[in-house]
NUTI-113412 format. One record per residue: residue in three letters; z negated, x negated, y of N, C-alpha, C in turn. Coordinates in pm, whole numbers, padded with zeros to 5 digits, always signed. Atoms other than C-alpha are relative to their C-alpha. Layout:
ALAZXYZXYZXY;...
***
This chain:
UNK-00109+00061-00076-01818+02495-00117+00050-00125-00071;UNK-00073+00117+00056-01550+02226-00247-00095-00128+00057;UNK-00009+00228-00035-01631+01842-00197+00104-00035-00003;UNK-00154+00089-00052-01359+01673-00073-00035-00182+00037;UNK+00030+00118+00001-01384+01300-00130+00129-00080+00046;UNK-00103+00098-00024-01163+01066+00039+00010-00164-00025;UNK+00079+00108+00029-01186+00749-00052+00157-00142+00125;UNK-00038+00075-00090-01069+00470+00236+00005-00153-00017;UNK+00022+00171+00070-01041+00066+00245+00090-00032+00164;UNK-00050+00060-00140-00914-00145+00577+00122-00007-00002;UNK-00109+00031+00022-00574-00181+00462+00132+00115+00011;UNK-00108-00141-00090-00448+00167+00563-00003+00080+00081;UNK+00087-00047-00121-00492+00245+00863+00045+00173+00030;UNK-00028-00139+00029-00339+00610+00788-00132+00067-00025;UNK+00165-00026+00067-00673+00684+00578-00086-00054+00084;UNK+00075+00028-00076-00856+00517+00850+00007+00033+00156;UNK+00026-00094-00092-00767+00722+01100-00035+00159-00003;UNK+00003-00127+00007-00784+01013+00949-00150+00017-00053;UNK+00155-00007-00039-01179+00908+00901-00082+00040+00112;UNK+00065+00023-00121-01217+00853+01240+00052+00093+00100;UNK-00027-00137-00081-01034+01198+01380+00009+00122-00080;UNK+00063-00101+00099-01127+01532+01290+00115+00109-00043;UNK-00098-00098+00100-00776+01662+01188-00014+00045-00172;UNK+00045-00059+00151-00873+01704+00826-00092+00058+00053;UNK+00100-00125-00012-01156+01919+00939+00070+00106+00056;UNK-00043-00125-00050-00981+02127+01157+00107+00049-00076;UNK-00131-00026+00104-00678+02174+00877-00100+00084-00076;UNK+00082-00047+00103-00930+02262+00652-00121+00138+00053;UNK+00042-00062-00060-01148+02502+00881-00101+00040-00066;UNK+00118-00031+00083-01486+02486+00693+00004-00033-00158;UNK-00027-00002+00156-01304+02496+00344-00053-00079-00101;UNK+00021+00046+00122-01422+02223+00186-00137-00117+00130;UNK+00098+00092-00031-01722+01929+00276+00081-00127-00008;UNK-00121+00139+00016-01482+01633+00345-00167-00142+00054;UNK+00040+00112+00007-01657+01316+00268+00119-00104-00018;UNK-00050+00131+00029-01516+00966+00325-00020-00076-00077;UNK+00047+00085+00070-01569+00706+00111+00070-00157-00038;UNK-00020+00145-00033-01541+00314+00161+00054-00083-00125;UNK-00033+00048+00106-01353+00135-00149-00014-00113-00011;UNK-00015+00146-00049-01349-00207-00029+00139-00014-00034;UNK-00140+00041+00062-01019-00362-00163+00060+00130-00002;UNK-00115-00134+00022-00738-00126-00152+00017+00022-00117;UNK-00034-00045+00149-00640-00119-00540-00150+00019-00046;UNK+00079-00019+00075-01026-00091-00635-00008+00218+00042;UNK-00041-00173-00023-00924+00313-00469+00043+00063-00113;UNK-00007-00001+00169-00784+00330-00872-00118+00023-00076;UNK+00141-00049+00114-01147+00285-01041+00006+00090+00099;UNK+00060-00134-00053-01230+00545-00769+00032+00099-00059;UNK-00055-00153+00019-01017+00819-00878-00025-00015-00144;UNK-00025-00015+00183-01038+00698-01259-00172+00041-00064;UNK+00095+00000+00010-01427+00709-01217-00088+00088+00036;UNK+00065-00097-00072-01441+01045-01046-00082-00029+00154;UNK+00099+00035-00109-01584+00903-00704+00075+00070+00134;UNK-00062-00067-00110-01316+01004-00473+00159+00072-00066;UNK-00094-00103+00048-01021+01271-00498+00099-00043+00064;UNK-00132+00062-00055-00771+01116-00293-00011-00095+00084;UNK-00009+00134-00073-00651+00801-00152+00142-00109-00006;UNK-00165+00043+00015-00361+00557-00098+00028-00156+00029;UNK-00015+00134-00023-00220+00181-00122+00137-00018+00016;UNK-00089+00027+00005+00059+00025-00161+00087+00043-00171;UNK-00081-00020+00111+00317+00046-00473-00057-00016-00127;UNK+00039+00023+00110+00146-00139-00688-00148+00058-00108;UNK+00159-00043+00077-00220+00010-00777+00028+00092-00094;UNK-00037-00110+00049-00086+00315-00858+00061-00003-00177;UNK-00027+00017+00104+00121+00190-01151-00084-00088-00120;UNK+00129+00041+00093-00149-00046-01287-00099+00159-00019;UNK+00129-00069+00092-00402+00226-01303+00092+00130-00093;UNK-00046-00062+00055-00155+00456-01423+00058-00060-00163;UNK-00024+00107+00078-00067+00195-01718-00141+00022-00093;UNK+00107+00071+00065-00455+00174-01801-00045+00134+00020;UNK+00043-00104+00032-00462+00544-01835-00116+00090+00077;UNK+00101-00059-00152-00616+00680-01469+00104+00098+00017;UNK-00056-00144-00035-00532+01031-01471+00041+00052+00198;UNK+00004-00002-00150-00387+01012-01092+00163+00076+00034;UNK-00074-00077-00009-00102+01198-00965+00078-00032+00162;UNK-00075+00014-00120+00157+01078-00679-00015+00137+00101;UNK-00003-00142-00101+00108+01350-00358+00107-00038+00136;UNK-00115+00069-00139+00342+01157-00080-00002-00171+00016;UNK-00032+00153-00013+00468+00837+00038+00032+00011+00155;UNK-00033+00029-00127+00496+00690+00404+00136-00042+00010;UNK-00106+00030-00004+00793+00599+00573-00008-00143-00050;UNK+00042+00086-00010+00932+00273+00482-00042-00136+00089;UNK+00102+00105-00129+00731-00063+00634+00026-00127-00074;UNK-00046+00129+00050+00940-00359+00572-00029-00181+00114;UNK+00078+00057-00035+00684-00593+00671-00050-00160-00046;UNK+00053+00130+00102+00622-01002+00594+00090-00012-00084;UNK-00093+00027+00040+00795-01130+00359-00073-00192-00100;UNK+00022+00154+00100+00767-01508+00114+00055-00084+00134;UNK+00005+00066-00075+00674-01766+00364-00036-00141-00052;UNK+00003+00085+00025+00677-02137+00338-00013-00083+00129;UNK+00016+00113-00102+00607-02466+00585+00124-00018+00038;UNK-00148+00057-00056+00870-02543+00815+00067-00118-00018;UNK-00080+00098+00055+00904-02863+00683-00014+00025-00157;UNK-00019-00022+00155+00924-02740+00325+00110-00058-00049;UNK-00097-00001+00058+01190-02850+00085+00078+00117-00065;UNK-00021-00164+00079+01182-02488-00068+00087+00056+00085;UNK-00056-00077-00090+01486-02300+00109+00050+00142-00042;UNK-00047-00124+00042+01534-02004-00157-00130+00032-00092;UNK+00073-00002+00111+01335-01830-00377-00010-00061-00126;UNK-00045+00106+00130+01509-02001-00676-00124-00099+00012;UNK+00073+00138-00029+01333-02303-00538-00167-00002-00035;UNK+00169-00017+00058+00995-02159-00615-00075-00001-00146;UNK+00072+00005+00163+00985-02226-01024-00083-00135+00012;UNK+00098+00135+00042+00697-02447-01099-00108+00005+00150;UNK+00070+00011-00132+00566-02367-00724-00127+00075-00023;UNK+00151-00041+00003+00177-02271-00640+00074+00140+00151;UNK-00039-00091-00090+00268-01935-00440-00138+00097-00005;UNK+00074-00029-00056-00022-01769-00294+00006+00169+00056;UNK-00028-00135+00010-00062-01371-00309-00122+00091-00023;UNK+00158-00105+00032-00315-01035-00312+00075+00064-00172;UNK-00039-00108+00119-00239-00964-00719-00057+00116+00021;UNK-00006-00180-00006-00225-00594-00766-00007+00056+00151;UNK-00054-00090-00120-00096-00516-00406+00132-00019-00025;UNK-00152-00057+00003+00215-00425-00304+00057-00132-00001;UNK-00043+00157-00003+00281-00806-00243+00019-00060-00150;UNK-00058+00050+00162+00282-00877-00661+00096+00064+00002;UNK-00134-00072+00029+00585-00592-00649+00096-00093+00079;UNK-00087+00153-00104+00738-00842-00354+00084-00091-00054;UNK-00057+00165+00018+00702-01145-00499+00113+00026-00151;UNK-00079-00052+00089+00830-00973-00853+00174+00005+00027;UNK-00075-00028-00042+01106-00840-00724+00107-00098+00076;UNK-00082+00110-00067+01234-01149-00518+00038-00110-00134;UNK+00027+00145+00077+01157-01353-00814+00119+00083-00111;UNK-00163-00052+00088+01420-01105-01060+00099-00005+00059;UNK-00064+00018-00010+01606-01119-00822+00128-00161+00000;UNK-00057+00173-00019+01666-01513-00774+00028-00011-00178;UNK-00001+00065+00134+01692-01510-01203-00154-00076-00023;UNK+00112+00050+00036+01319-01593-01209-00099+00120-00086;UNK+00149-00114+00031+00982-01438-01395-00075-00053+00011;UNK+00134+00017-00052+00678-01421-01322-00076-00138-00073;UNK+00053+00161+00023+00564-01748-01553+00088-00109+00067;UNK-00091+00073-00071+00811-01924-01334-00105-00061+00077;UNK+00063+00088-00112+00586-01984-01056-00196+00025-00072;UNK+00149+00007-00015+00188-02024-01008-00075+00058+00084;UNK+00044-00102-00063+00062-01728-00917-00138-00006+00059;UNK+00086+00058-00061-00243-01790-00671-00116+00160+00092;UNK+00081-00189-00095-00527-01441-00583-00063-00086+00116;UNK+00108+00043-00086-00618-01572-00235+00012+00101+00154;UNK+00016-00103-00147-00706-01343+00082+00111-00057+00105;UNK-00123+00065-00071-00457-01385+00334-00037-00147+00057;UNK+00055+00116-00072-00692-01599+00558+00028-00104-00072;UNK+00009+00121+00020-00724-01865+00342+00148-00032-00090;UNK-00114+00064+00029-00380-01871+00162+00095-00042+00136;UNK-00043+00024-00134-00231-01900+00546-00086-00161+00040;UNK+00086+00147+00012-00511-02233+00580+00057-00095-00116;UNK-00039+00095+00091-00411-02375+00226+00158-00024+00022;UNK-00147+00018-00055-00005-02340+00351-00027-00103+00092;UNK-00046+00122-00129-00055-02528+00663-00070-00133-00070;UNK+00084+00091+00058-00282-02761+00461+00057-00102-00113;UNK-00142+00004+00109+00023-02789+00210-00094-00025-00167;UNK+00059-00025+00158-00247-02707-00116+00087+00125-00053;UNK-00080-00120+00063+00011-02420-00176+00143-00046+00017;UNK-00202+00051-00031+00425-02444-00165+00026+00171+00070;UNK-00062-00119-00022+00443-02055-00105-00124+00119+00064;UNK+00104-00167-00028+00246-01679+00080+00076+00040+00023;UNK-00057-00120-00053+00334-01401+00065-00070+00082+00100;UNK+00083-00082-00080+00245-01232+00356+00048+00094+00047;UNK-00041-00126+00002+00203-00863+00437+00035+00011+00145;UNK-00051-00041-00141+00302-00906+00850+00105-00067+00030;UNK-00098+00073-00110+00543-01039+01076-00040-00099+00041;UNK+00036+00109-00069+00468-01386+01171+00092-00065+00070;UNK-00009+00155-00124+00523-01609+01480-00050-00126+00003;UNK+00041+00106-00016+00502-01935+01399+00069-00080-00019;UNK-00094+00130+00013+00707-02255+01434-00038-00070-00103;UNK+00036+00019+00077+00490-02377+01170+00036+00015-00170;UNK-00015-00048+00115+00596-02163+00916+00148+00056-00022;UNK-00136-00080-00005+00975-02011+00796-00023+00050-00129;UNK-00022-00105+00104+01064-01719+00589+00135-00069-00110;UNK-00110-00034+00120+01251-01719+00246+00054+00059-00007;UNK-00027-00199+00032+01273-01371+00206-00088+00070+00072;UNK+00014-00123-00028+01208-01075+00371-00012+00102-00029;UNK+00002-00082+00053+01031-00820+00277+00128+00135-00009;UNK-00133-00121-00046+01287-00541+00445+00157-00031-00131;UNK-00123-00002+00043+01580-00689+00261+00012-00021-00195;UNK+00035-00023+00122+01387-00639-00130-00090+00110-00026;UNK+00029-00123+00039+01188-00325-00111-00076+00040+00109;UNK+00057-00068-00071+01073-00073+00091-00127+00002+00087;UNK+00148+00031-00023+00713-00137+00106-00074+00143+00074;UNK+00108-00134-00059+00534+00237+00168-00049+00007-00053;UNK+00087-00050+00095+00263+00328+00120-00022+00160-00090;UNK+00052-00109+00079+00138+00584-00145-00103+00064+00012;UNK+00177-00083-00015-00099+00843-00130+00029+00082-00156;UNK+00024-00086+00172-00238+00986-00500-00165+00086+00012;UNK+00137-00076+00011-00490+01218-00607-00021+00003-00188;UNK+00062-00057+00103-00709+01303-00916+00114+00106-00042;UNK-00087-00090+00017-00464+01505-01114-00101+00111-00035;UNK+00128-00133+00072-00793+01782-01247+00021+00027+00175;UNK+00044-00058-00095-00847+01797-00869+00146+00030+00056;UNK-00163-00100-00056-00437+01833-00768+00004+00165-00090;UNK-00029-00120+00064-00414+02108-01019-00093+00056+00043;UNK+00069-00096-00013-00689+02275-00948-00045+00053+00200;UNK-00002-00022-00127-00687+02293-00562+00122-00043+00089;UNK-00173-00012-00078-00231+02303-00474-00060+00004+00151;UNK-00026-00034-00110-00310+02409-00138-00110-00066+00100;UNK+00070+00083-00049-00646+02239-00029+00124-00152+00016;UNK-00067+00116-00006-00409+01927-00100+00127-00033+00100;UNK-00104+00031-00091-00126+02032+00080-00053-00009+00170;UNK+00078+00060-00139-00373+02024+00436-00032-00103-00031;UNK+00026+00082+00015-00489+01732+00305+00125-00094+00037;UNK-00128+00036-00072-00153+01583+00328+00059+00027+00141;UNK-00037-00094-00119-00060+01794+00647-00081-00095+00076;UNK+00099+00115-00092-00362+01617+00788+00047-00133+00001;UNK-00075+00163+00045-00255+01241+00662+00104-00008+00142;UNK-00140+00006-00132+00109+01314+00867-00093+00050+00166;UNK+00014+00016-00110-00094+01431+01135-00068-00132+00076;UNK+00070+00075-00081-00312+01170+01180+00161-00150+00013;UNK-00108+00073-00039+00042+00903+01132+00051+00010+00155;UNK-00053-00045-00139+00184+01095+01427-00049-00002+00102;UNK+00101+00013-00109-00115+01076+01641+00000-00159+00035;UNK-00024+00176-00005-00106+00668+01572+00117+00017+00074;UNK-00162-00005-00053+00279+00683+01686+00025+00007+00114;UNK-00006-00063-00128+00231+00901+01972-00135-00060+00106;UNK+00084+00048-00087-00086+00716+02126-00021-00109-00085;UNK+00021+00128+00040-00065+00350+02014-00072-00054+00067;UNK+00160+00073-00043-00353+00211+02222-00092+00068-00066;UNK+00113-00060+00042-00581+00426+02147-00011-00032-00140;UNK-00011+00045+00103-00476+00402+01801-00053-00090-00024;UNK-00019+00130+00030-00486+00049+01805-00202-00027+00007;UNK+00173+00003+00011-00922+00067+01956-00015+00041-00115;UNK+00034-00148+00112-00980+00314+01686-00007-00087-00132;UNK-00030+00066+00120-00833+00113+01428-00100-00128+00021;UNK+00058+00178-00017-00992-00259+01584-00130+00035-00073;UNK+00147+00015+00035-01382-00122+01514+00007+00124-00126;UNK-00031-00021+00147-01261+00064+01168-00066-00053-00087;UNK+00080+00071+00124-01360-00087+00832+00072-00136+00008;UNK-00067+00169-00011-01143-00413+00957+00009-00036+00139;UNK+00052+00040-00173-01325-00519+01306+00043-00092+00021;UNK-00068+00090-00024-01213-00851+01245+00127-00032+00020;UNK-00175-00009-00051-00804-00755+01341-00033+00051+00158;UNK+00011-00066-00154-00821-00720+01742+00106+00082+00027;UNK-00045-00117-00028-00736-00435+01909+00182-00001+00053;UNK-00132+00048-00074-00408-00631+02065+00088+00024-00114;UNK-00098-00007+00062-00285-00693+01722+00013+00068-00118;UNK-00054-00099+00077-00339-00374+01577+00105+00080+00095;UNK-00099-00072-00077-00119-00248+01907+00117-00075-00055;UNK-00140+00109+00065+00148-00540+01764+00027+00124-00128;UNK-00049-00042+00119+00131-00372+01453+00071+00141-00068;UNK-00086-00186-00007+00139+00041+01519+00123-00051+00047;UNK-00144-00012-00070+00444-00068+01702+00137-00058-00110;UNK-00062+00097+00089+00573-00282+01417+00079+00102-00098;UNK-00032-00089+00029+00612+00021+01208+00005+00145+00002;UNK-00052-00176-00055+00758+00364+01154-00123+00057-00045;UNK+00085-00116+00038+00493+00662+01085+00060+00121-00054;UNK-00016-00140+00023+00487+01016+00963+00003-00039-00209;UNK-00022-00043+00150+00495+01149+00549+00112+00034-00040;UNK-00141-00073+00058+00729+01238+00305-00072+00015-00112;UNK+00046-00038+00118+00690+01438+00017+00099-00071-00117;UNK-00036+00094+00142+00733+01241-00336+00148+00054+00007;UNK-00123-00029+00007+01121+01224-00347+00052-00104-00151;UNK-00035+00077+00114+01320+01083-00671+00038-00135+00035;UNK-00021+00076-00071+01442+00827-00436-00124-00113-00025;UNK+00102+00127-00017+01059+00688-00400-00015-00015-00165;UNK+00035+00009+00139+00995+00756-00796+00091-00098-00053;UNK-00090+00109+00096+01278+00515-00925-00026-00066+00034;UNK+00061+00171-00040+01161+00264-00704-00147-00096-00080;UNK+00086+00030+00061+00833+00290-00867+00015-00030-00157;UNK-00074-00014+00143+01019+00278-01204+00025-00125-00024;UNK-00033+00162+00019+01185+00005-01159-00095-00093-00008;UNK+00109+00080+00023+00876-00184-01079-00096-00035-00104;UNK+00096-00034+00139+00664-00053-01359+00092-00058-00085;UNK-00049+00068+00048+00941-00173-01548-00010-00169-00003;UNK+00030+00196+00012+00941-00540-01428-00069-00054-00015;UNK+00097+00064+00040+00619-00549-01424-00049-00021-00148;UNK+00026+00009+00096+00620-00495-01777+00063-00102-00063;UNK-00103+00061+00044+00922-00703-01851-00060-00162+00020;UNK+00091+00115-00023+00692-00989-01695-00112-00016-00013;UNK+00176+00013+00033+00372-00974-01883-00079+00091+00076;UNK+00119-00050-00106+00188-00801-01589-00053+00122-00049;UNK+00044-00137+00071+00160-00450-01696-00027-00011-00162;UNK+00054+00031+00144+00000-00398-02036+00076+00083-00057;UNK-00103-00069+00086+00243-00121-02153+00058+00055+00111;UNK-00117-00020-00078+00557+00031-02048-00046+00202+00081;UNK+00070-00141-00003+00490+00378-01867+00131+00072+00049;UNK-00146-00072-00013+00726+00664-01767-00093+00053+00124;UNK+00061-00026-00107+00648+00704-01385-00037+00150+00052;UNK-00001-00171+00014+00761+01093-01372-00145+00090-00050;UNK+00149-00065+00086+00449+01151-01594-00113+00027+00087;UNK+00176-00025-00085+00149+01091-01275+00138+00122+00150;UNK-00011-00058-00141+00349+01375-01038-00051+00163-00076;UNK+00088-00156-00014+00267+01753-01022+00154+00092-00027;UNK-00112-00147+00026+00475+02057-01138+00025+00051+00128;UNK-00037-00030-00133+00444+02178-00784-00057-00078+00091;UNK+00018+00060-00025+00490+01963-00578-00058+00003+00163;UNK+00060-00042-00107+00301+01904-00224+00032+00023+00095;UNK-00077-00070-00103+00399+02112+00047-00022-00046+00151;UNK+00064+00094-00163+00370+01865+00390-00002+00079+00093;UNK-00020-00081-00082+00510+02172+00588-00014+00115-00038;UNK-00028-00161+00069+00450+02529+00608+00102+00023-00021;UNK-00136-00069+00006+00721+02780+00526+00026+00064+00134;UNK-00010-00055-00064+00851+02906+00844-00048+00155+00011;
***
């Protein structure tokens, strides 16, 4: 019988529901031995697949093109809707009122999440690069503490905040998409098309199940692999965004293009890559055929 390795992390609660309900089993109906498997950090889901540990898994924008860069045989299988979420935040009494304003600034960020494509992206757009500002790896918690503390000028942060404390620059929604990605082992896409497409099938189901029962969701998710988010404001958050899959469209691939590009154009990436290269000849089928 197959092994089916999934490999999970707190940061998507897609993959962490679909741990914690048995739609991938019942999609799969014996077919394969579905194991979970705990990554910690969302981009360390990259060594997973590059290291053989797990066969599929999913982050944000950015992992994907680093490990694909550093030669991790991985293979795009779908993308979520998008989740234009957070955004470049600053003190309400800041002097900073644009991005521009952030060269020479200490800005505060998770490198290699989707939040380095963010801040990228805001920062080409204002006429900045990435040696512009002072790029800062700190967990949200404590870059949110060093802001109010004013040891930072800038966070990027991945939610919606309420706080009089704090005002937005930019917005994520109004510089990129922000969905997440789901990839697999390309040896294990090629060699099991149709295991993958339940695998996916499952994914959208478990989205739709979040969607359609947001409390429950929301318990489910609180005592997950991220106990410390209460159950209230994971209900804030299913509600915050859209759900369901989509199969890899050229639409999401240029986006990732572009990025891989800037990131190269700004030191970050170590060589230039051609994104087209990590997808599949046939591609994954989310729905049956009538």
């Amino acid at each position: 019988m197959t092994t089916l390795r999934i490999g999970i992390h707190p940061n998507n609660p897609t993959l962490t529901a679909l741990s914690r309900t048995s739609f991938l089993q019942e999609r799969l109906g014996g077919r394969a031995d579905v194991r979970f498997v705990d990554v910690g950090p969302g981009p360390r889901s990259i060594d997973f697949i590059g290291a053989n540990l797990v066969d599929v898994s999913g982050t944000g924008a950015t992992p994907p093109i680093i490990g694909q860069a550093a030669g991790v045989p991985l293979v795009y299988i779908a993308t979520s809707e998008a989740r234009p979420l957070g955004g470049l935040v600053v003190a309400a009494t800041s002097d900073i009122r644009s991005v521009k304003d952030l060269k020479g600034k200490r800005v505060a960020l998770a490198v290699g999440s989707w939040l380095q494509q963010l801040v990228s992206v805001a920062l080409d757009r204002a006429g900045l690069v990435w040696t512009d500002i002072v790029p800062l790896n700190l967990p949200d918690a404590l870059a949110r503490q060093a802001l109010a503390a004013g040891d930072i000028d800038a966070w990027a942060a991945p939610a919606n905040i309420e706080d009089a404390k704090l005002r937005f620059i930019a917005h994520t929604k109004d510089l990129i998409s922000n969905r997440s990605v789901f990839f697999a082992r390309r040896a294990f896409a090629e060699a099991q098309p149709e295991l993958l497409d339940e695998i996916a099938r499952a994914l959208d189901d478990a989205d739709h199940w979040i969607k359609t029962n947001p409390a429950e969701a929301a318990r489910l998710l609180s005592t997950g692999p991220a106990p410390d988010v209460s159950t209230a404001a994971w209900e804030r958050g299913v509600s915050d965004r859209p759900w369901g899959l989509q199969t890899i469209s050229d639409a999401s691939l240029d986006a990732q293009h572009y990025t891989a590009d800037l990131f190269h154009r700004f030191g970050t990436l170590a060589r230039k890559i051609n994104v087209r290269e990590a997808t599949l000849s046939r591609g994954v089928r989310l729905h049956k055929a009538a």
